[in-house]
C-alpha positions in Angstrom: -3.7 -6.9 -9.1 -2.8 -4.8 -12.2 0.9 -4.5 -13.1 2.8 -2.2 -10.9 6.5 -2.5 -9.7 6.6 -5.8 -9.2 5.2 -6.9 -12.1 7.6 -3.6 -13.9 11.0 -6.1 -14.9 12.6 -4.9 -18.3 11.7 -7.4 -20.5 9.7 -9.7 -18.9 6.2 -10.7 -20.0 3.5 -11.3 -17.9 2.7 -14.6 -19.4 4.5 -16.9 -21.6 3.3 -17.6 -25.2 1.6 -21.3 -24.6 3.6 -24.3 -26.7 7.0 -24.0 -27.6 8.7 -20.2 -27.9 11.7 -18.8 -29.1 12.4 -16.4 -26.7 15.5 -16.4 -24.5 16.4 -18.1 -21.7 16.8 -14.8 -19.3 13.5 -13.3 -20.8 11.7 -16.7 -19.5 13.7 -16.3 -16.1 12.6 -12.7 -15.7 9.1 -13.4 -16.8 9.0 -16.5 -13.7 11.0 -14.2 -11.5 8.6 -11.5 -11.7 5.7 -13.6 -11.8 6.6 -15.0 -8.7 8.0 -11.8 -6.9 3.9 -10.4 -7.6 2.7 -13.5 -6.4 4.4 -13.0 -3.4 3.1 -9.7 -2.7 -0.2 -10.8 -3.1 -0.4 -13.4 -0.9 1.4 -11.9 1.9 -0.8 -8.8 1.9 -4.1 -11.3 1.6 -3.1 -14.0 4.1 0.1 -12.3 5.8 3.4 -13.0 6.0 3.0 -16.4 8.7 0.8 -17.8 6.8 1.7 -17.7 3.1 3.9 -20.7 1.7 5.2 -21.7 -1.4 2.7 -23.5 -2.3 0.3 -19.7 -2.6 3.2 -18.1 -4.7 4.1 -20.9 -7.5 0.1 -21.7 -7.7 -0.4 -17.6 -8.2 2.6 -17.4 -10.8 1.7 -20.2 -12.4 5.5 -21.8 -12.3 6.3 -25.0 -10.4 8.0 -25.9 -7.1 10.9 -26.8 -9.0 11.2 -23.4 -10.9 10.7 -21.5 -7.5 13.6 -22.9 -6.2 15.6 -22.0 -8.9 15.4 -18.6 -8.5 14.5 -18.5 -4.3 16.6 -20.5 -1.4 13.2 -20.2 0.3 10.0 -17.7 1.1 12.4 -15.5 2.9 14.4 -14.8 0.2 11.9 -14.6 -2.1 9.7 -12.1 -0.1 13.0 -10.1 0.2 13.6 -10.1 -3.6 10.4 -8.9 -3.7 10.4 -6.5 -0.8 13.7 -5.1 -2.3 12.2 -4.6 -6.1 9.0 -2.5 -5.0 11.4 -0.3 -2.9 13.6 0.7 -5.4 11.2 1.7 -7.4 9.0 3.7 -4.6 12.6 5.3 -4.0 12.7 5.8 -8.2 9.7 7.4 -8.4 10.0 10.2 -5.5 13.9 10.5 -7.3 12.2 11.9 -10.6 9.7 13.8 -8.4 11.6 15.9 -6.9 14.3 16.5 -10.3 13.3 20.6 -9.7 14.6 23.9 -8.5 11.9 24.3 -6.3 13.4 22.8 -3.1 9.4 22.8 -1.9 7.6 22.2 -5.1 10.5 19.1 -5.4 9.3 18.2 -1.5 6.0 18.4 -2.9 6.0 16.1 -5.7 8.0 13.8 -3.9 5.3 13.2 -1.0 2.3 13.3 -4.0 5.0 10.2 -5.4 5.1 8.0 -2.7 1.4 7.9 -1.8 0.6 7.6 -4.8 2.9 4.5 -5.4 1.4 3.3 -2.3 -2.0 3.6 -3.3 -2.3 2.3 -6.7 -0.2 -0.8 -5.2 -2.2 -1.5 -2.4 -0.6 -5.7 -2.2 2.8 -3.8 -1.8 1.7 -1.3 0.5 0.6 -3.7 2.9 3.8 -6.0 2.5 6.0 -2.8 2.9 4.3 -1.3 5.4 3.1 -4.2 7.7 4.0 -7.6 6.8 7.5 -6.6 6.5 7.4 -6.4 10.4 6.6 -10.2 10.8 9.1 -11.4 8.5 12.0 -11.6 10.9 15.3 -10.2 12.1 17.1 -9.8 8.2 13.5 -7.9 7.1 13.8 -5.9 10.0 16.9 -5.0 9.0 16.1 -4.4 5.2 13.4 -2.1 6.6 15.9 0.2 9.0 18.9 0.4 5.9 15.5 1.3 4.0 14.4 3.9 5.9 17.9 5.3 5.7 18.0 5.4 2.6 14.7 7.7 2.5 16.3 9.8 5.2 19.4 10.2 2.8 16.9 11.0 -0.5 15.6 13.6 1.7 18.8 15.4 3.3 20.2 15.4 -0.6 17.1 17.4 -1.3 17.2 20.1 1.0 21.2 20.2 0.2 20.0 21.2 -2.9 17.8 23.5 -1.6 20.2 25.6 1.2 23.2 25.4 -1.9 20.7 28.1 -3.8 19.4 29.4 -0.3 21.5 30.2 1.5 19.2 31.9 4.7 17.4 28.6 5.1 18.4 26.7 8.6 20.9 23.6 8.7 19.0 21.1 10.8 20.5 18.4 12.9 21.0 15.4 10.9 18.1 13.2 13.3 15.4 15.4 11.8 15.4 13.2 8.3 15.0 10.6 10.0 12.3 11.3 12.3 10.7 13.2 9.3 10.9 9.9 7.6 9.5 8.3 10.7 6.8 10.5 11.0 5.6 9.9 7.5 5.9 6.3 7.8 3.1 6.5 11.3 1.2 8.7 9.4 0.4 6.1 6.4 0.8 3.3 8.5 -2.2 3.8 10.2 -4.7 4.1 7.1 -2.4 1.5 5.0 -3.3 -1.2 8.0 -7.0 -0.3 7.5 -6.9 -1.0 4.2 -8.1 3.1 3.0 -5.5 3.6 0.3 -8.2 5.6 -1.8 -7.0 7.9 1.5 -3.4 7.9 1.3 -2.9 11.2 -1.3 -5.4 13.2 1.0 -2.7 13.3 3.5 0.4 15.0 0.9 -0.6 18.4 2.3 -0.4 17.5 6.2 3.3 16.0 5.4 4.2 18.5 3.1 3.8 20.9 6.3 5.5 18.7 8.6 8.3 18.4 6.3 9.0 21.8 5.5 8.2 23.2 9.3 10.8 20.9 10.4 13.1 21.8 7.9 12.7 25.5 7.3 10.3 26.4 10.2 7.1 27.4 11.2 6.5 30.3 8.7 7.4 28.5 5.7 4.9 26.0 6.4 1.9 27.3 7.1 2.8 29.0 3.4 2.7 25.4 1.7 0.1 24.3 3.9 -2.5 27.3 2.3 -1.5 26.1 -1.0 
């Protein structure tokens, strides 16, 4: 897999220099710790979640048992850590997306964002999307606060957007989080069949949903003919 956010940490290189090094102790830490967070996301989305073991992430990082378990209580934790790392950054990147005045343009660039996060990271997609599902009760909970959290991203936007207009309708809070639920069945569905070269073709079918349930029917068959 090429290097995409969880191979991202500040400072961390993707391989050691071989033989002794000078470089710090937290550098080498972050290098293993993102090593292994990758590894993780790799296997999972190859074997899934059941079946991968510590064994797959520490032979994929290239770090041993005992350097695993310096960093990780066990898988769950580390497929958390992991879990937790790509997310921010998917929520990073639609957050600089959507950094316009152009409450619809911002919508937008904010969909274009996240698919095509998704897409170019197709081990994370997978382990976001549909491993995270059979990683138990504290995943399942990660994924809800998640999905929250895009719900919130989303009312902050259109905030935004009624503060310089005005005429556009206040919705009930639930809609940004079935918009967000809507969007997630939507890429689900071609992220389980493995057709992530798909995944952008679908930004103008979201855009609409988002901004018909937002600001109604009108305004979104105008971003729709865009």
């Amino acid at each position: 897999m090429a290097p995409g956010p969880l191979h991202s940490l500040p400072e961390a290189p993707e391989r050691l220099p071989r033989g002794p090094h000078r470089l710090a102790r937290e550098v080498v830490l972050a290098s293993q710790r993102g090593r292994m967070l990758g590894a993780m996301a790799e296997a999972v989305a190859e074997k899934g979640y059941a079946a991968t073991t510590v064994a797959d992430v520490v032979g994929r990082a290239g770090v041993s048992r005992k350097t695993f378990y310096e960093h990780f209580r066990d898988k769950e934790e580390c497929f958390l850590a992991a879990w937790d790392v790509g997310v921010q950054m998917l929520l990073d990147a639609i957050a600089d997306a959507t950094q316009t005045d152009d409450w619809r343009a911002g919508l937008r660039a904010g969909v274009r964002a996240y698919l095509e996060t998704l897409s170019a990271e197709p081990a994370f997609a997978r382990t976001f999307m549909i491993e995270v599902l059979a990683a138990g009760p504290a995943a399942l909970e990660r994924r809800a606060e998640v999905h929250r959290r895009f719900a919130e991203q989303l009312r902050e936007l259109y905030a935004r957007a009624r503060e310089q207009h005005p005429e556009l309708p206040e919705p009930p809070a639930e809609v940004f989080s079935a918009i967000v639920g809507a969007v997630h069945e939507l890429t689900w569905e071609r992220v389980r069949e493995d057709r992530f070269d798909e995944l952008v073709d679908l930004a103008p079918v979201i855009a609409y949903l988002e901004v018909a349930l937002l600001a109604g029917h009108e305004q979104a068959v105008e971003e729709l003919e865009r």
